[in-house]
C-alpha positions as CSV (number, residue, x, y, z in Angstrom):
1,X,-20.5,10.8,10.3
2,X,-20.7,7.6,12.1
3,X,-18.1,5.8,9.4
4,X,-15.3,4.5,11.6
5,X,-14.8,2.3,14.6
6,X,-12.3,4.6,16.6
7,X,-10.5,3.5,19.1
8,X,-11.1,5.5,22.7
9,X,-7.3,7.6,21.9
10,X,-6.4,10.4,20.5
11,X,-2.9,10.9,19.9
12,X,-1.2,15.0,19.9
13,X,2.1,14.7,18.8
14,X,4.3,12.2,17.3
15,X,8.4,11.4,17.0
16,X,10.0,8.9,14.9
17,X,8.4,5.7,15.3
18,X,6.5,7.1,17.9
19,X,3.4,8.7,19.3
20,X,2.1,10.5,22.4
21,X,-1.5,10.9,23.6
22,X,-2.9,13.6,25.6
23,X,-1.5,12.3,29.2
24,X,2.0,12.3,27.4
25,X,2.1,8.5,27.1
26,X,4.5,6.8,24.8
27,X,3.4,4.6,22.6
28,X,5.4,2.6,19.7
29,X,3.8,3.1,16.4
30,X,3.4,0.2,14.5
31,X,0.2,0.9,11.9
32,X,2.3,4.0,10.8
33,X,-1.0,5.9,9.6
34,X,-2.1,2.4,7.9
35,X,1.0,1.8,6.0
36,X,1.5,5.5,5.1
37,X,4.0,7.1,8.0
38,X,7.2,5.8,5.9
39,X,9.9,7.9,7.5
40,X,8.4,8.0,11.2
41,X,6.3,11.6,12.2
42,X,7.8,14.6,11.8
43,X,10.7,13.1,9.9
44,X,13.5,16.3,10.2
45,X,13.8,16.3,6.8
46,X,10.2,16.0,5.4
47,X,9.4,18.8,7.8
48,X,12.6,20.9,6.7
49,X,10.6,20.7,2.7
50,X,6.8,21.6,3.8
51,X,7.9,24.6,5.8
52,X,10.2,25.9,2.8
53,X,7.4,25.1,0.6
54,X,5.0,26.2,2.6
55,X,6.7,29.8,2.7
56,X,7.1,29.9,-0.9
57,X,3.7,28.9,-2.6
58,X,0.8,26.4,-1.6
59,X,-1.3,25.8,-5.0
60,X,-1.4,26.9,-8.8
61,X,-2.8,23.8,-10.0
62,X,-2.3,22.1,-13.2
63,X,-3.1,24.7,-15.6
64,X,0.6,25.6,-14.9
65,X,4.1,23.9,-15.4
66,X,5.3,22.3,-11.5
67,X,8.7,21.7,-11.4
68,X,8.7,19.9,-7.5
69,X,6.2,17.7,-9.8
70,X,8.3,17.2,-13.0
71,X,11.3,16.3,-10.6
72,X,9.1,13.7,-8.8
73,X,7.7,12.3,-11.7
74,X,11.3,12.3,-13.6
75,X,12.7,10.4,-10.2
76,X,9.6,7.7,-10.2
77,X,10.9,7.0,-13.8
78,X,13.9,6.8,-13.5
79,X,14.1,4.5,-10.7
80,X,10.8,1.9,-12.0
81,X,9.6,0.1,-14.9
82,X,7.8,3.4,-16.0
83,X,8.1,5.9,-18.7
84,X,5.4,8.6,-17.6
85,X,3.4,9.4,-14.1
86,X,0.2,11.1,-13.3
87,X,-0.3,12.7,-9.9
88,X,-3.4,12.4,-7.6
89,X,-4.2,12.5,-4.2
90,X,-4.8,8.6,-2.9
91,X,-4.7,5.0,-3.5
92,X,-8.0,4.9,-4.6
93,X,-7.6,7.6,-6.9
94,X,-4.7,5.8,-8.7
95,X,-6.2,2.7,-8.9
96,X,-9.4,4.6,-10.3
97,X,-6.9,6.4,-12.3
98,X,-5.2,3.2,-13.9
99,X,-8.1,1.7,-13.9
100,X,-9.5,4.6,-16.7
101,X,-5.8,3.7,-18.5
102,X,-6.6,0.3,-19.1
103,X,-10.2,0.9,-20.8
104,X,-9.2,4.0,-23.0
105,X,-5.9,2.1,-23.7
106,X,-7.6,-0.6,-25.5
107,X,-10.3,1.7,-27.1
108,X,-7.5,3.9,-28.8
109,X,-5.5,0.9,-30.2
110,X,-8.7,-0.9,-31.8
111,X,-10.6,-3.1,-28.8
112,X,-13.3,-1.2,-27.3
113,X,-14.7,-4.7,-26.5
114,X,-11.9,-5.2,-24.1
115,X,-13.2,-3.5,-20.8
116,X,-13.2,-6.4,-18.3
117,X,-10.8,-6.7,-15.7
118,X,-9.5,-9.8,-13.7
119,X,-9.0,-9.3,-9.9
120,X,-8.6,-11.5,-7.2
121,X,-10.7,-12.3,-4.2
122,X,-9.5,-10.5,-0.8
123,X,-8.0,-8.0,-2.8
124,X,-8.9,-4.0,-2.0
125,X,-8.1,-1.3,-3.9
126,X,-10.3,1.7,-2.5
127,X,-13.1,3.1,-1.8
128,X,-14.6,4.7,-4.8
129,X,-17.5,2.8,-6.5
130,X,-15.5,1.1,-8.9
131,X,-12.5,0.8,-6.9
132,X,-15.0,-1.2,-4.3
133,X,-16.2,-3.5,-7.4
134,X,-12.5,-4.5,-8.1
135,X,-12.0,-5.3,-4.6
136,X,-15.4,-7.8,-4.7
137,X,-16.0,-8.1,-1.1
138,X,-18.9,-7.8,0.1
139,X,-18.8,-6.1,3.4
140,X,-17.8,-3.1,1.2
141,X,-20.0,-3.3,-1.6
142,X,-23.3,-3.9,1.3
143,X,-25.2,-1.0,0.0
144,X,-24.0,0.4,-3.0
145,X,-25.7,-1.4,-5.7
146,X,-25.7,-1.6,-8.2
147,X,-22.2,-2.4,-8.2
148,X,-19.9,-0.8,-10.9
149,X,-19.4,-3.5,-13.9
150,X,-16.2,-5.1,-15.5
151,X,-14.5,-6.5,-12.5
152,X,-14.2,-10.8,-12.8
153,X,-12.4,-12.3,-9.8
154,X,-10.6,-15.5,-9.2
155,X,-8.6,-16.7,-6.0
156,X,-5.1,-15.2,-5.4
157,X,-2.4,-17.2,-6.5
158,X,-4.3,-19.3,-8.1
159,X,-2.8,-19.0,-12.2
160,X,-5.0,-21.6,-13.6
161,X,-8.1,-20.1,-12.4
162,X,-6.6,-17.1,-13.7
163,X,-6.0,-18.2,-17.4
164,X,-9.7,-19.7,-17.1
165,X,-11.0,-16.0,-16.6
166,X,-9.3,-14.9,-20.0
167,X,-11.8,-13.6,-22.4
168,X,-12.1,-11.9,-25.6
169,X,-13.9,-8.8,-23.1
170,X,-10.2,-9.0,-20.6
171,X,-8.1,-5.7,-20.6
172,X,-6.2,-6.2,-18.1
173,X,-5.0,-8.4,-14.2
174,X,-5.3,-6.0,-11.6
175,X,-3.3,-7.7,-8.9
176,X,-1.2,-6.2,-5.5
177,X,2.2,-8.0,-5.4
178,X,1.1,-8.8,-0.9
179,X,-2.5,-7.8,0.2
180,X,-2.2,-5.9,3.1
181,X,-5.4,-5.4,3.6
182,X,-7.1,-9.2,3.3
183,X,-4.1,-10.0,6.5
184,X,-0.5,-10.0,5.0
185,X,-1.1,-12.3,2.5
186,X,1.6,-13.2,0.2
187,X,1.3,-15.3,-3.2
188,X,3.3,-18.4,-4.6
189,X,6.3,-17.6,-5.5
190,X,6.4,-16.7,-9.2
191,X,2.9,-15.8,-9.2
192,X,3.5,-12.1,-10.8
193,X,6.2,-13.7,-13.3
194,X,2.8,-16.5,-14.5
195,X,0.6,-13.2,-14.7
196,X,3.5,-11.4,-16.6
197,X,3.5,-14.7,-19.1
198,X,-0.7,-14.6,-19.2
199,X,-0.7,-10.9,-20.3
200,X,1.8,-11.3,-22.7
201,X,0.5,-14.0,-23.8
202,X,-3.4,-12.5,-24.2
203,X,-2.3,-8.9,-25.2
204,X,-3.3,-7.7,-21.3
205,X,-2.0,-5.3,-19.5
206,X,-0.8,-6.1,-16.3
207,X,-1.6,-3.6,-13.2
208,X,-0.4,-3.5,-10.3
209,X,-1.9,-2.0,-7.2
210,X,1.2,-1.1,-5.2
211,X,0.0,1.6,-2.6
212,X,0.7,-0.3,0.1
213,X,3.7,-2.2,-1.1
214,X,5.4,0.5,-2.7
215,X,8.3,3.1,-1.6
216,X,10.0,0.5,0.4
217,X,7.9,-1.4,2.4
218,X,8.6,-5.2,1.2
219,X,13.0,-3.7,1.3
220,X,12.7,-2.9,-2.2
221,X,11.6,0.4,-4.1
222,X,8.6,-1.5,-5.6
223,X,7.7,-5.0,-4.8
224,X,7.4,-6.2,-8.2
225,X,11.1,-6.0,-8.2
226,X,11.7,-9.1,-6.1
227,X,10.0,-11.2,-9.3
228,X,12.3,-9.1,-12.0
229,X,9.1,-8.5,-13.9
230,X,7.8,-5.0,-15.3
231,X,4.0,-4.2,-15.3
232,X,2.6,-2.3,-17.5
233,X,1.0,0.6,-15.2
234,X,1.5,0.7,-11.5
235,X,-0.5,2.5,-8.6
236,X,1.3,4.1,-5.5
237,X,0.6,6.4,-2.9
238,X,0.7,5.8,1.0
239,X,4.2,6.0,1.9
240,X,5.2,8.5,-1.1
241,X,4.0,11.0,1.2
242,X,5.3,9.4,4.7
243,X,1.8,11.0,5.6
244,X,1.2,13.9,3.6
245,X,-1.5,12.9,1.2
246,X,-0.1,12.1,-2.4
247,X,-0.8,9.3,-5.3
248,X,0.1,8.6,-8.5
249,X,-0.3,6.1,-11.8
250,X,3.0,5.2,-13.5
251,X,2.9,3.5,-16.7
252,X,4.8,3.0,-19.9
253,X,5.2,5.2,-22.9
254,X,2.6,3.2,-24.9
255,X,-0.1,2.9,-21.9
256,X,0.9,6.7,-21.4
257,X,0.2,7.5,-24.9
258,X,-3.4,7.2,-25.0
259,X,-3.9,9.9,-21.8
260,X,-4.1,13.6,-23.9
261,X,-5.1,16.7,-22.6
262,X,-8.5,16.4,-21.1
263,X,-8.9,13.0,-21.2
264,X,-8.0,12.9,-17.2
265,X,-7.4,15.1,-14.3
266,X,-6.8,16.3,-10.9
267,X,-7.3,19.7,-9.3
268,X,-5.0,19.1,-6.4
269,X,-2.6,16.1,-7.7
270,X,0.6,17.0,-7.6
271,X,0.1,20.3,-5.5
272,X,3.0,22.0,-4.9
273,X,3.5,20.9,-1.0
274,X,2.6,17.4,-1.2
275,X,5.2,17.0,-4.3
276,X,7.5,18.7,-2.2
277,X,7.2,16.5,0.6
278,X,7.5,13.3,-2.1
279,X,10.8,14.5,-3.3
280,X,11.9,15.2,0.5
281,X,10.8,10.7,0.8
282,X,12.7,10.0,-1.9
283,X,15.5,11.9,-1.3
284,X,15.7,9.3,2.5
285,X,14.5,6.3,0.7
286,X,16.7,6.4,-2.4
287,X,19.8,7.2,0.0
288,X,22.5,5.2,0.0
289,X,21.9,1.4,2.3
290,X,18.4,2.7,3.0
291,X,16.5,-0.1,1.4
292,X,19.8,-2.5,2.5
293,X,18.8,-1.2,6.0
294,X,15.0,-2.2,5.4
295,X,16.0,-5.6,4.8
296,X,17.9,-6.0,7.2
297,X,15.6,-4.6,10.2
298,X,12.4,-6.5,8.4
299,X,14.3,-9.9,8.7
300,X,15.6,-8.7,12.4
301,X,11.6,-8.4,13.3
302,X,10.6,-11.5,11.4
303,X,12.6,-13.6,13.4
304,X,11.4,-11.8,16.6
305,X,8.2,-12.6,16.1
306,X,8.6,-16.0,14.0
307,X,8.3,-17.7,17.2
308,X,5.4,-16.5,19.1
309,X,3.1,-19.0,17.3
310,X,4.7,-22.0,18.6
311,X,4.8,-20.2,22.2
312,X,1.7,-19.0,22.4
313,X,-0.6,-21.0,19.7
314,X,-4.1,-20.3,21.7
315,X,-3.2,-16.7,20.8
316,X,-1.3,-16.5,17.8
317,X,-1.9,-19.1,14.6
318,X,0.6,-17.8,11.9
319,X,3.2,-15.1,10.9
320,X,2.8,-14.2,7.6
321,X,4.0,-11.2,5.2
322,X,7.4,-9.7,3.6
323,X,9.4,-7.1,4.2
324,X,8.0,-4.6,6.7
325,X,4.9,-6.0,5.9
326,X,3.7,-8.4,8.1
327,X,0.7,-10.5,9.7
328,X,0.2,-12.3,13.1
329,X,-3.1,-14.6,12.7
330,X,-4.8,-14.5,16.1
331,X,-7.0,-16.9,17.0
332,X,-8.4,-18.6,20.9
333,X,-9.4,-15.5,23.0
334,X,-7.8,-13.3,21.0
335,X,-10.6,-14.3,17.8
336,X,-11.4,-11.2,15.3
337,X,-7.9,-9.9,16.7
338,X,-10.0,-7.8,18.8
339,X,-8.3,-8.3,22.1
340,X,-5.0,-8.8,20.8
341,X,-5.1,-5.3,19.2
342,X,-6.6,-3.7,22.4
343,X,-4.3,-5.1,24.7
344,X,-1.3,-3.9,22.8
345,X,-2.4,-0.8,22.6
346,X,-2.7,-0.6,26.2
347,X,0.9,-2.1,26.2
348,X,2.1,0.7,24.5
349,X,2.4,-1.0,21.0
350,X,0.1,0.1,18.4
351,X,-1.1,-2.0,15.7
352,X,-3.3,-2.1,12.8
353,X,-6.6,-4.3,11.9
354,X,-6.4,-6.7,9.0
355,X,-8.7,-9.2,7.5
356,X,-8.5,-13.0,8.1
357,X,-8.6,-11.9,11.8
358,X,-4.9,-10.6,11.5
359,X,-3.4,-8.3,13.5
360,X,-0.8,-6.0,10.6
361,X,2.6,-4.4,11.6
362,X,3.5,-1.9,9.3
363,X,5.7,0.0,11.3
364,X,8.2,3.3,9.9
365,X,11.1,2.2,7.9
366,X,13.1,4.3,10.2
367,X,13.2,1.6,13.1
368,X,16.2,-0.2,14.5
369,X,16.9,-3.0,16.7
370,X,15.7,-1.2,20.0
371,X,12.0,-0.8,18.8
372,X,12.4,-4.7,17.1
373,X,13.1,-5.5,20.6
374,X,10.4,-3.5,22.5
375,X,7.8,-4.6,20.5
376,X,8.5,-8.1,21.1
377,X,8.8,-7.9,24.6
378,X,5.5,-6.2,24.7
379,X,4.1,-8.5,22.0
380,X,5.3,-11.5,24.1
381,X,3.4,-9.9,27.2
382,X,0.1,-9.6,25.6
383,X,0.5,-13.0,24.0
384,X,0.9,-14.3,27.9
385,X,-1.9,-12.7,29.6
386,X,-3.9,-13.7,27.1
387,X,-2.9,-17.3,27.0
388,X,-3.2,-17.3,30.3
């Protein structure tokens, strides 16, 4: 179906941070799958675990015991604010997943009245109907009405606005620690440790949608970790599979508590390979100076790119973003990042789409100094013809 924009490539094989199309041109992968290529493609080790796994057995799904999934979910825990996980296949699943927490949550400990959820605008959090609804924007939601109910949203960052929303009907803030998707955008500082305070404060639970923060992207494990706070459920997915597809909801004991047999499920969460190619993630990521070596790179690339708005400001307006995470506002020729994104693409540097016409680099983990440096030359290339 006629449901994505494609851009005239197609790419056959791939090697650390990068790919090769069809004429065997190299090209330096910085959109990473949208966020989701963690370790680079065909990272040795994740390749080493599918092909064991993929020798030894595919799928019994969870009518049976999975201990590649008991390991993963007893490593998740052990490492985050969370006592219990449950495994799906997406982003939007867990958010989906979470979001079915939060309403059965309240409904088992006495407050079926407390349904409605607090988001915030630019936020997105999938593509199912209600996942679309928490997100509020209305490019996604053209169509689809009427829209799923429960959902009221304020402006990120802003905490007053925030306490305003509070009703006796709240259940919970939804809230991702950057948005990714609405162009790299990254709150006040102390913003999650205000929500933290609100939720207490209100008897809320406090969600956070880290699919695209999570497993190392912003230097640490989890995002939320750079405000020392704990949520009370937590969605991931994306990079937990460095490509293979693979969610999950983590969430504490008493959140956990209310989920009993039947009440949710998944016929392929937590299948046997993609659980196997989790562990293989964490096994990198959890590795002694890996996340030290994320910081490190991400401020290396920062300060790369830091200047290219003052050099070129007819093309680029702002860097924003954390971590390996990050945002380059076009604006001048380059408006709806269009023709920035195109022309590093046919520089060899390939990007991903954002909103707030933002061009998002969200490259491997994996990368060094070499590919910090070739995407800024070629960055700084584009940036000049354009200009010019």
């Amino acid at each position: 179906m006629s449901t994505y924009a494609r851009a005239p490539i197609s790419f056959e094989r791939g090697e650390g941070p990068y790919l090769f199309d069809g004429a065997g041109r190299r090209y330096l992968d910085f959109a990473a799958g949208v966020a989701v290529v963690s370790l680079g493609h065909c990272h040795p080790h994740l390749v080493a675990a599918l092909h064991v796994q993929a020798e030894t057995l595919w799928h019994t799904s969870n009518l049976y015991r999975i201990a590649g999934q008991e390991r993963l979910a007893a490593r998740l825990v052990e490492h985050s604010f969370a006592d219990k996980a449950f495994f799906c296949n997406s982003g939007a699943e867990a958010v989906e997943g979470g979001l079915k927490m939060v309403r059965r949550y309240h409904d088992e400990t006495g407050h079926p009245e407390r349904y409605r959820v607090i988001t915030f605008a630019g936020a997105f959090h999938g593509r199912t109907l209600a996942t679309l609804a928490a997100g509020g924007q209305a490019k996604h939601l053209a169509g689809y009405d009427p829209r799923v109910e429960g959902f009221d949203q304020v402006p990120y960052g802003d905490i007053e606005a925030t306490r305003r929303a509070i009703t006796k009907d709240t259940a919970a803030i939804l809230v991702e620690p950057l948005q990714g998707e609405a162009g790299a955008r990254v709150p006040p500082s102390g913003f999650l440790r205000a929500l933290r305070r609100l939720c207490d404060e209100h008897g809320l639970l406090l969600f956070l949608d880290e699919v695209q923060t999570g497993v190392g992207r912003t230097g640490r494990l989890f995002a939320y970790e750079w405000e020392g706070i704990k949520p009370d459920l937590m969605a991931v997915a994306k990079g937990l599979g460095g490509g293979f597809p693979i969610g999950a909801v983590l969430a504490t004991d008493a959140v956990a508590a209310v989920m009993t047999a039947g009440s949710h499920g998944s016929t392929f969460g937590g299948n046997l390979l993609a659980v196997a190619v989790g562990n293989a993630v964490l096994d990198v990521v959890l590795g002694e100076g890996f996340l030290e070596g994320v910081r490190r790179i991400a401020g290396a690339l920062s300060q790369r790119l830091a200047p290219l708005a003052s050099e070129y400001p007819s093309v680029i307006a702002e860097l924003r973003g954390s971590g390996l995470l990050l945002g380059l506002r076009a604006q001048g020729e380059a408006r709806n990042h269009a023709a920035l994104i195109e022309g590093l693409r046919n520089g060899g540097l390939v990007v991903a789409p954002a909103g707030d016409n933002v061009v998002r680099l969200v490259p491997p983990l994996v990368i060094d100094e070499s590919h910090v440096d070739e995407a800024g030359r070629i960055l700084e290339s584009v940036c000049r013809s354009l200009a010019s």
